[in-house]
N, C-alpha and C positions, 0 to 999 in steps of 0.2 A: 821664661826660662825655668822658672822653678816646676811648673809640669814637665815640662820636657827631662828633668831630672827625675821626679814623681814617676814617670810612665817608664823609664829605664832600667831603673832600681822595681821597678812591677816586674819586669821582665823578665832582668836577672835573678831573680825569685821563681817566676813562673818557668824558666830553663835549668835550674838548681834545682829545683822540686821534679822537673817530669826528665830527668836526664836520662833515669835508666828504661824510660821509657823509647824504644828505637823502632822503625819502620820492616829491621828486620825480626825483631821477634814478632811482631805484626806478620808478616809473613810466613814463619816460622806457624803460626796461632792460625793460618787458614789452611796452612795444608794440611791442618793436622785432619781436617773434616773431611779429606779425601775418601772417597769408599762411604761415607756415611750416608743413611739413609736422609733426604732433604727435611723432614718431616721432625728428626732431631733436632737440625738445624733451626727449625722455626722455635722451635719447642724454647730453644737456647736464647737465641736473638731477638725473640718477639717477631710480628709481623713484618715482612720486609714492605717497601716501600714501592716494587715495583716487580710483575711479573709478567714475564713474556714468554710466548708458547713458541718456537721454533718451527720454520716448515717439515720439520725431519722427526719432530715430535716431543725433541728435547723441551726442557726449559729454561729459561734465567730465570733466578731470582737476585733483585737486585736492592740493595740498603742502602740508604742515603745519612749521612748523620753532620747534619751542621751545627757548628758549634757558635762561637760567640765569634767577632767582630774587633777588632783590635783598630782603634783609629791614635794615631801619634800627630802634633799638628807643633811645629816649632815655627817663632818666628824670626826671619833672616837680616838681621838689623842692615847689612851691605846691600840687600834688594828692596829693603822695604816692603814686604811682603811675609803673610804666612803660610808656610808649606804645610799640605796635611798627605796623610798616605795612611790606609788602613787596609786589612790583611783580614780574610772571613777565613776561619778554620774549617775547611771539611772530609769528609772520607768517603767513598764511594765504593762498595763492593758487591762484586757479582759474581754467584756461584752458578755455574751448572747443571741439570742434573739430565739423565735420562729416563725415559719412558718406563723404568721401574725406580724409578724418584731415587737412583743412587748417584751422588754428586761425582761428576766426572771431570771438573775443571773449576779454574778460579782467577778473576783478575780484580785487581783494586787500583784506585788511582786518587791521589788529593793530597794536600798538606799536611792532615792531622792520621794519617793510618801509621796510628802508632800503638804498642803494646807493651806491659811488663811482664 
């Protein structure tokens, strides 16, 4: 019982600490690289994790960023049993560019795309 208080009180810390951190200034923070040349982008982000060349000539480049692992495990004194459930933080973005490496799209998807 006393973890499961421990891991709570972690959390409500870790959600008090990153609140003004939200998914739309995340958003907000990738379109600003519209129009920009992809080459910036690298400059900025470090190496992306993943490039794909388009049959049309386009490209993706695509970033992957996992974070850490959140496991919580209480146990159910009426089941006689311990429940666990854990939660992997990640963020996934993929920008676009064309055949003069100028970023012409953007999509992200995962749990943690979030920004201040």
């Amino acid at each position: 019982m006393k973890t499961f208080f421990k891991i709570t009180f972690l959390v409500i810390i870790a959600l008090t600490i990153f609140s003004c951190a939200t998914t739309a200034k995340y958003e907000q923070r990738i379109k600003t690289w519209m129009g920009h040349d992809v080459n910036e982008l690298i400059t900025s982000w470090g190496p992306p994790s993943n490039v794909y060349t388009m049959p049309n000539g386009n490209k993706m480049y695509t970033w992957l960023r996992i974070s850490e692992t959140l496991v919580t495990s209480n146990y159910n004194y009426f089941l006689n049993m311990t429940l666990t459930n854990s939660v992997t933080y990640w963020c996934k973005t993929t920008f676009t560019a064309d055949r003069a490496d100028k970023i012409i799209n953007s999509i992200w998807e995962g749990n943690n795309c979030i920004s201040n």
